[in-house]
C-alpha positions in Angstrom: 0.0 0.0 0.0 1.0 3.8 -0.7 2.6 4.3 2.7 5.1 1.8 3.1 6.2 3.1 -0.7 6.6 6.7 0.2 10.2 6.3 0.4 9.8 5.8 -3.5 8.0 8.8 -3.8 10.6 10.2 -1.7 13.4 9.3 -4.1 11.2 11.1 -6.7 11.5 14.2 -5.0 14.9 14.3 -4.0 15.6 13.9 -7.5 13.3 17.0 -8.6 14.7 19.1 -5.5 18.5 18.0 -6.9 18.2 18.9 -10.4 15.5 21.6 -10.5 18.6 24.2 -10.7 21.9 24.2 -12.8 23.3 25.0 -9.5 22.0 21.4 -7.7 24.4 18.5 -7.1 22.9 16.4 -9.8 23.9 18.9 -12.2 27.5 19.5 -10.6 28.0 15.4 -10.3 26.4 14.4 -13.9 28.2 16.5 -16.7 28.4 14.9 -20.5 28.9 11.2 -21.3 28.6 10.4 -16.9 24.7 11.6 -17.2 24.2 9.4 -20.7 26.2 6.5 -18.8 23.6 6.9 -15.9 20.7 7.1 -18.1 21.5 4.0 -19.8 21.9 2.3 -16.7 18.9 3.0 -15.3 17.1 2.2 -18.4 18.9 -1.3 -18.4 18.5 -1.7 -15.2 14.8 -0.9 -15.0 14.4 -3.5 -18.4 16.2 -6.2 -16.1 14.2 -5.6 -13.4 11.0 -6.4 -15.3 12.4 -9.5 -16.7 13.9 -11.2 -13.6 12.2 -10.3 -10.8 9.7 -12.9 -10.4 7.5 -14.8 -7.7 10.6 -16.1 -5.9 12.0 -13.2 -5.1 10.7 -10.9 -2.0 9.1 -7.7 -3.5 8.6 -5.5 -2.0 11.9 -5.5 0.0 15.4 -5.1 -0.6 15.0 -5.9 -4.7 12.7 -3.0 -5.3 15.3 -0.5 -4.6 16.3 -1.8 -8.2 13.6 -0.4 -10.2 13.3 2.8 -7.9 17.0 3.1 -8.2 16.9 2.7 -12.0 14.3 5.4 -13.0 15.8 7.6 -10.5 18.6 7.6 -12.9 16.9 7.8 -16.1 14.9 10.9 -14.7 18.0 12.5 -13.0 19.8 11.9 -16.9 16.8 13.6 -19.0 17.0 16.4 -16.1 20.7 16.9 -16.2 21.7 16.0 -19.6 19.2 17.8 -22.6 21.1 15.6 -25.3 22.1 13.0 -23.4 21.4 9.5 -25.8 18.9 7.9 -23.7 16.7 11.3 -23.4 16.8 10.8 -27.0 15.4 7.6 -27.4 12.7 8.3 -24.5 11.6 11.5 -26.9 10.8 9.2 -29.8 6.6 9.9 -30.0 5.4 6.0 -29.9 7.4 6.3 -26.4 5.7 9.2 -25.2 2.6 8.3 -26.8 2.2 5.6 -24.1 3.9 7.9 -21.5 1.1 10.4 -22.0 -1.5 7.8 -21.3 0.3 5.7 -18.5 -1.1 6.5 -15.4 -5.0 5.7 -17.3 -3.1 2.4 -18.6 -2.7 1.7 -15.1 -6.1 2.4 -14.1 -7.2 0.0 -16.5 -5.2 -2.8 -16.7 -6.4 -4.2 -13.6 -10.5 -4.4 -14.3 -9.4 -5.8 -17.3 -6.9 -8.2 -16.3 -9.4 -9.7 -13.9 -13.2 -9.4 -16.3 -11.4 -10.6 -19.1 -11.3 -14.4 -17.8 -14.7 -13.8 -16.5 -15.8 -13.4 -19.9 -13.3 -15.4 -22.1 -13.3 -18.2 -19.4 -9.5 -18.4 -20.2 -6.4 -16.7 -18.6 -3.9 -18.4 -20.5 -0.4 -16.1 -21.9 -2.1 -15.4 -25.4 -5.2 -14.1 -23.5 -3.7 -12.4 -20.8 -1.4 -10.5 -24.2 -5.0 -9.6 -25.5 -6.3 -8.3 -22.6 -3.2 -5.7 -21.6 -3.4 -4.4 -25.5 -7.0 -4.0 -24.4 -6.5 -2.3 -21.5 -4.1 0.2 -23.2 -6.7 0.4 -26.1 -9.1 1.7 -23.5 -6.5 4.0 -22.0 -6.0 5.9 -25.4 -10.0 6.6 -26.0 -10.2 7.9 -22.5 -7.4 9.7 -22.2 -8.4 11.6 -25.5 -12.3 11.5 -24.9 -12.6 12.1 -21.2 -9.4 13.2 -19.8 -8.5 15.7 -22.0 -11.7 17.2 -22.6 -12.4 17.8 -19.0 -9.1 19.0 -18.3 -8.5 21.3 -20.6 -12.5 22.5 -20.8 -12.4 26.5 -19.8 -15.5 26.4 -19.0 -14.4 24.6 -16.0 -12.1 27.1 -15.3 -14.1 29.7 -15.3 -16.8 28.2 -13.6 -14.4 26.5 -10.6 -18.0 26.1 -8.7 -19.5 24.1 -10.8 -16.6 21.8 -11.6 -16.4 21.2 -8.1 -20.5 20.5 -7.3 -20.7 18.3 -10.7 -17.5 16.2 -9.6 -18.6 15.6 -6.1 -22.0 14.6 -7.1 -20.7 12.4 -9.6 -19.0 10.7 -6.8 -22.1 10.6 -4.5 -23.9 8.7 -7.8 -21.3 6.6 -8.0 -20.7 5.1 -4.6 -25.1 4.6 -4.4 -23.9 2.8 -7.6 -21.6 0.4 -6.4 -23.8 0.2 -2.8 -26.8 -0.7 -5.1 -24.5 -3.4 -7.0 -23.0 -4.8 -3.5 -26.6 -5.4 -1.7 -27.6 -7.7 -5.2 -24.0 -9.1 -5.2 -24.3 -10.6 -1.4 -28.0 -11.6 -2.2 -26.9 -13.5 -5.3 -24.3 -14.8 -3.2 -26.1 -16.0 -0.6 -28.3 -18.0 -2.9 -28.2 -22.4 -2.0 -26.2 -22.6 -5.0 -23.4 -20.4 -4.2 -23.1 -21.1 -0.7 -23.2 -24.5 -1.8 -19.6 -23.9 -4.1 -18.7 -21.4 -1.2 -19.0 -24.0 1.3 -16.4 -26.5 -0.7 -13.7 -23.5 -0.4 -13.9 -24.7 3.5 -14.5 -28.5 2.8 -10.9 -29.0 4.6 -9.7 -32.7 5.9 -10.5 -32.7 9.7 -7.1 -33.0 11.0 -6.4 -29.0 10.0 -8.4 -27.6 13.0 -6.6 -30.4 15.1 -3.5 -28.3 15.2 -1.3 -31.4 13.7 0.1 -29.3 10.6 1.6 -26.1 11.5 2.9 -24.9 8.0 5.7 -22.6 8.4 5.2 -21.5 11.8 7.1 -24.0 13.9 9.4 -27.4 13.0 7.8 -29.3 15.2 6.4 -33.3 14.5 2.8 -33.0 16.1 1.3 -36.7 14.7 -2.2 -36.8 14.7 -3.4 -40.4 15.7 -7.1 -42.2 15.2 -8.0 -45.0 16.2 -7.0 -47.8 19.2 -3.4 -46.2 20.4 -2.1 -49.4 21.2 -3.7 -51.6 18.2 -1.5 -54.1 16.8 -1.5 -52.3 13.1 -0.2 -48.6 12.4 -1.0 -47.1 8.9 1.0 -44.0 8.4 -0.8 -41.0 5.7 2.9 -38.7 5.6 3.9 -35.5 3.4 2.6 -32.3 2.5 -1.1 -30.8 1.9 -1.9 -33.1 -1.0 -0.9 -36.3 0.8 -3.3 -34.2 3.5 -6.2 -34.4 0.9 -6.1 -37.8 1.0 -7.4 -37.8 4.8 -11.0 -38.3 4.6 -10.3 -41.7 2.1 -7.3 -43.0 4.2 -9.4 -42.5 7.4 -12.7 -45.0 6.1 -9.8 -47.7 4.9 -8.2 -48.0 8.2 -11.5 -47.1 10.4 -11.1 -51.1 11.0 -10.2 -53.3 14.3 -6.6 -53.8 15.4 -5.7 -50.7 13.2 -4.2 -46.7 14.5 -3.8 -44.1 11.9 -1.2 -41.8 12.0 -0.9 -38.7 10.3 2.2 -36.6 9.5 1.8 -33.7 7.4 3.3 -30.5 6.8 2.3 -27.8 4.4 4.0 -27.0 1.0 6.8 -29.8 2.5 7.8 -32.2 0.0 9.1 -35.5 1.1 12.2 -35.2 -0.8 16.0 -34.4 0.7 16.5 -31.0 -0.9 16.1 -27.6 0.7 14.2 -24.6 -1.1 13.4 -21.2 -1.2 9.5 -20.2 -0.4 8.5 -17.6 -2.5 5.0 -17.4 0.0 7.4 -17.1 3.2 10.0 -15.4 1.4 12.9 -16.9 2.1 14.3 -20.7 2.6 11.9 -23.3 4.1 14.0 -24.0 6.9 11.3 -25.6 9.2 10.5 -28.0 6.8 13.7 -29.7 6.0 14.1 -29.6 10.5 10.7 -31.3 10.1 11.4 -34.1 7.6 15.0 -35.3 9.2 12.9 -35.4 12.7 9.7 -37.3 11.2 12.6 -39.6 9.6 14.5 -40.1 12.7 11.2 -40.9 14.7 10.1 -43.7 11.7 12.3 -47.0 13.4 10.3 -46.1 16.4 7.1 -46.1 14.9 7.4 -49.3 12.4 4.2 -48.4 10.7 3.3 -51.5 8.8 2.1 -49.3 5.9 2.9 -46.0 5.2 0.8 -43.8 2.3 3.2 -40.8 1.3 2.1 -37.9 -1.7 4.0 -34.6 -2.3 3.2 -31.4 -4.4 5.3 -32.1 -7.8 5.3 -28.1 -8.4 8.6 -27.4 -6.2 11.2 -26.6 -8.8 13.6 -29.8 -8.5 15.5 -31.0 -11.3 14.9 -34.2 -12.5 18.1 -35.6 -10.7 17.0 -33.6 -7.6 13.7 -35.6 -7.5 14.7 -38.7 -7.9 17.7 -38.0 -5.6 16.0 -36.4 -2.8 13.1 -39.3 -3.2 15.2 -42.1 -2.6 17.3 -40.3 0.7 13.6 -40.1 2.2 12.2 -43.4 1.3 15.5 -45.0 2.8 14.5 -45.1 6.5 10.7 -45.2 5.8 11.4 -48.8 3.7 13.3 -50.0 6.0 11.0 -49.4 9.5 7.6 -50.1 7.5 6.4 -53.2 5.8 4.9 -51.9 3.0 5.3 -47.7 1.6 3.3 -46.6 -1.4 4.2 -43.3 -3.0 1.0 -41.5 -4.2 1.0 -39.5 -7.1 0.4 -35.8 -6.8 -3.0 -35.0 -7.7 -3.5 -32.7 -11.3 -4.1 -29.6 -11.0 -6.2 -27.3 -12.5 -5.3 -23.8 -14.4 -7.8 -22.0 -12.7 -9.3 -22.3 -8.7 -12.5 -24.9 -9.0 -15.2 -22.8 -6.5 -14.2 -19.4 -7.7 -14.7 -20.3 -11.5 -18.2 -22.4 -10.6 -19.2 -19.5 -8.4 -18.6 -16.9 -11.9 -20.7 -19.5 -14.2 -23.7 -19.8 -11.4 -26.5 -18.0 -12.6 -24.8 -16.5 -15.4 -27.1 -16.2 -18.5 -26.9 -19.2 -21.0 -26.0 -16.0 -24.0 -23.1 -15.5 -21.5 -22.3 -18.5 -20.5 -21.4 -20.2 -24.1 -20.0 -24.0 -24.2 -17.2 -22.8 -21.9 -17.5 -24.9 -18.5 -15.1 -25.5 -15.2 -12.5 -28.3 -16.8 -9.4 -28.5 -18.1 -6.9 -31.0 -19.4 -5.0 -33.4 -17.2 -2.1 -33.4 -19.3 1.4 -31.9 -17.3 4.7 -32.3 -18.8 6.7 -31.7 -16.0 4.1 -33.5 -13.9 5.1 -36.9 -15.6 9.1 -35.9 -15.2 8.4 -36.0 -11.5 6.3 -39.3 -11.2 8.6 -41.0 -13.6 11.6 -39.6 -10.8 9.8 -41.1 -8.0 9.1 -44.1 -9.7 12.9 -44.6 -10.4 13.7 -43.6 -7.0 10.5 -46.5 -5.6 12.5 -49.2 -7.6 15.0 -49.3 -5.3 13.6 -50.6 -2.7 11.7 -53.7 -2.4 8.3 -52.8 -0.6 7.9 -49.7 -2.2 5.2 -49.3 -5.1 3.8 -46.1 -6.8 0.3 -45.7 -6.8 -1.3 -43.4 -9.7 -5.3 -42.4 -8.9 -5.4 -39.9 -11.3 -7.8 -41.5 -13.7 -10.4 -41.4 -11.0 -9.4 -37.5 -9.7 -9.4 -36.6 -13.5 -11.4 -39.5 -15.5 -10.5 -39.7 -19.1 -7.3 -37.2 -18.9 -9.9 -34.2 -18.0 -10.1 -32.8 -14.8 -13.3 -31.0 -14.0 -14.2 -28.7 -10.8 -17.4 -30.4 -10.4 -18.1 -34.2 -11.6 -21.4 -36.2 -10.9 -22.8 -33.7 -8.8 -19.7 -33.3 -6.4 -17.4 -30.6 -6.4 -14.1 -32.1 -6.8 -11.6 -29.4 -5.6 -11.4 -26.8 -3.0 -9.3 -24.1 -4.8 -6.9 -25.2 -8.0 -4.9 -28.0 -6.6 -6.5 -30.0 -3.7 -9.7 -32.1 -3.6 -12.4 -31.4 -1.3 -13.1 -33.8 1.7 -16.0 -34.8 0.2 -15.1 -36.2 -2.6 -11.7 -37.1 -1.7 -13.6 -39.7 0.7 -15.6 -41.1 -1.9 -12.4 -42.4 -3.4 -11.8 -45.3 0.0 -13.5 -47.7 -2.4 -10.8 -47.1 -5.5 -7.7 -46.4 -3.1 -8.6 -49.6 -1.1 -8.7 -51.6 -4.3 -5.5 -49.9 -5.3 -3.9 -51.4 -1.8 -5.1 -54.9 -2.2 -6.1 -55.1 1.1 -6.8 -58.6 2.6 -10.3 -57.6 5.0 -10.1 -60.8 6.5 -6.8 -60.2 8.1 -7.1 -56.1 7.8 -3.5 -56.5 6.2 -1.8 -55.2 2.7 -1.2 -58.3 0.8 2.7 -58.3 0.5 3.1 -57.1 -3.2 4.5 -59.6 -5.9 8.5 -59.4 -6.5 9.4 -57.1 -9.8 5.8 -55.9 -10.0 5.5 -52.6 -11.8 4.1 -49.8 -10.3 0.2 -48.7 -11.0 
């Protein structure tokens, strides 16, 4: 928010208040070829800025003194320098064509940016290209229909009244506008159907509220544990949020006699030996590579006789990495449990499941089109991973891959909504609900013996499903 950037408009103004007269430092320090060399540095600087700060670095923060920095200097260079290069290139009229119209561009872009998949029902690169062009289509008509006429109407002028009546009642209509559009807003959204889809946002696994997972906040192993504590069977569900998701199915299997569940998750923590930088925390994932050596050390004590294991395949491993870091974990677990199968991380959808049902609900069918909530199962660097695991599975004897994602997303096409049930809670996990209505096809998957409430021991050299 604007205060905690002041110090950028700051800059701005030091720069004005140092160049504003031959006299000022800026002027004394930046003479000839040192203010084009500054000029061109900021400019480059501001272009490198734009193409490699992304999502895993912290912004704002120490990086945006980069950009700051960088048009500090190209302003500072124009000021200083009248026929200094980069001044030059700046002055070319396409340039200051979309100069004139910036700060509207920016108004803009945003509406746009976030209707446009509304309407489209796609937010993919090509789209998102058309709707910025849009956006800055926009910016020029009102810039040139509306901004400039109003500003430079002397009428207005003379009349400094009336310009200031008309623009305050224009903002009185306005906000009994957007009042008028909220109160139909939260009745539409309180409709069955949309509390319905708002509901499945919340349709969490119980063992969240149980305090067992505490994401980044602490390193600490807090098992959550169903079941007879001192049963004769221990079935293990381990790894991050999407080996969470799998809860609500894992809990019917083993809701059986002579059987504990055990459950060890934490957030965005894959089971795999490699530390990482968390672009959401900002900074290395420390607690969770403290976590998984501690849940490691603690597995000879536990000697689950199966343990179920799924991690997020979206941390950005290399393929070596994967299969690498796989097989350092799966080490001690194959060799305090019987039997260990490796889930396969759930697709996952471009776009979150609830929000884009809740946009189609009640829409008109003109509107509406043939678009509808799905999307392709198909992920390339998806497979990489699985096949990574899978090599890293094959070296141990009672360790199998298990892939369920023909019934998560039959016939390669994962939908947000299938059979009546809304399959996912935002755009990667499944909802309780229908994550439990998989027990059936996971149990199935585990050949479990219900007369003895044992895994079968898998067959020698048999490939993984």
């Amino acid at each position: 928010m604007m205060p905690l950037r002041a110090w950028q408009f700051g800059m701005g103004a030091l720069v004005w208040l140092a160049s504003r007269h031959e006299s000022g430092i800026l002027h004394v320090l930046m003479r000839g070829k040192l203010a084009s060399a500054a000029g061109w540095l900021g400019l480059a600087s501001l272009l490198g800025a734009g193409l490699l700060l992304s999502a895993n670095k912290p912004y704002p923060g120490f990086f945006a003194l980069i950009p700051t920095c960088a048009a500090a200097l190209v302003i500072a260079s124009g000021s200083c320098a009248s026929k200094a290069t980069v001044q030059r290139v700046l002055s070319w009229r396409p340039l200051q064509g979309i100069g004139r119209v910036s700060y509207s561009w920016y108004l803009w872009h945003w509406p746009v940016l976030l209707l446009g998949p509304a309407l489209t029902g796609s937010n993919a690169p090509v789209y998102r290209g058309i709707y910025v062009a849009m956006s800055l289509l926009l910016a020029f008509i009102s810039y040139r229909f509306v901004e400039s006429p109003i500003r430079q109407q002397r009428w207005w002028l003379a009349r400094p009244r009336v310009g200031y009546y008309t623009a305050f009642a224009l903002v009185i209509l306005s906000v009994l506008g957007f009042l008028q559009w909220s109160v139909g807003a939260d009745k539409a959204a309180s409709s069955p159907a949309q509390m319905r889809i708002a509901f499945s946002h919340g349709d969490t696994p119980a063992i969240y509220p149980m305090g067992c997972d505490d994401w980044y906040l602490s390193d600490r192993v807090r098992p959550c544990v169903f079941g007879d504590r001192h049963a004769a069977h221990t079935a293990l569900l381990l790894g991050d949020s999407i080996a969470g998701q799998w809860f609500p199915a894992v809990a019917r299997i083993f809701n059986r006699p002579g059987w504990r569940l055990v459950v060890l998750t934490k957030s965005s923590c894959p089971m795999v030996d490699q530390s990482f930088f968390y672009a959401r925390i900002g900074r290395v994932y420390s607690e969770c590579a403290n976590w998984r050596k501690a849940v490691l050390q603690d597995m000879a004590q536990l000697k689950p006789d199966m343990v179920l294991m799924s991690s997020s395949s979206t941390a950005t491993f290399t393929q070596k990495e994967w299969e690498k870091g796989s097989a350092s974990v799966l080490r001690p677990i194959s060799e305090a449990a019987a039997h260990v199968y490796v889930l396969r991380s759930t697709p996952h959808l471009p776009f979150d499941g609830p929000d884009c049902l809740a946009g189609y609900a009640g829409r008109p069918s003109w509107l509406l089109g043939k678009r509808t909530c799905n999307a392709s199962a198909a992920d390339d660097h998806a497979d990489l991973v699985y096949a990574s695991i899978q090599q890293a599975a094959r070296q141990f004897g009672n360790v199998e891959t298990l892939d369920l994602d023909d019934r998560v997303c039959p016939n390669d096409k994962c939908h947000a909504e299938l059979d009546g049930t809304i399959v996912f809670r935002d755009s990667q996990h499944m909802t309780a609900t229908f994550a439990a209505s998989l027990a059936p096809a996971l149990a199935a998957r585990l050949r479990l013996d219900h007369d003895a409430g044992i895994a079968k021991q898998p067959t020698p050299g048999m490939p993984s499903q």
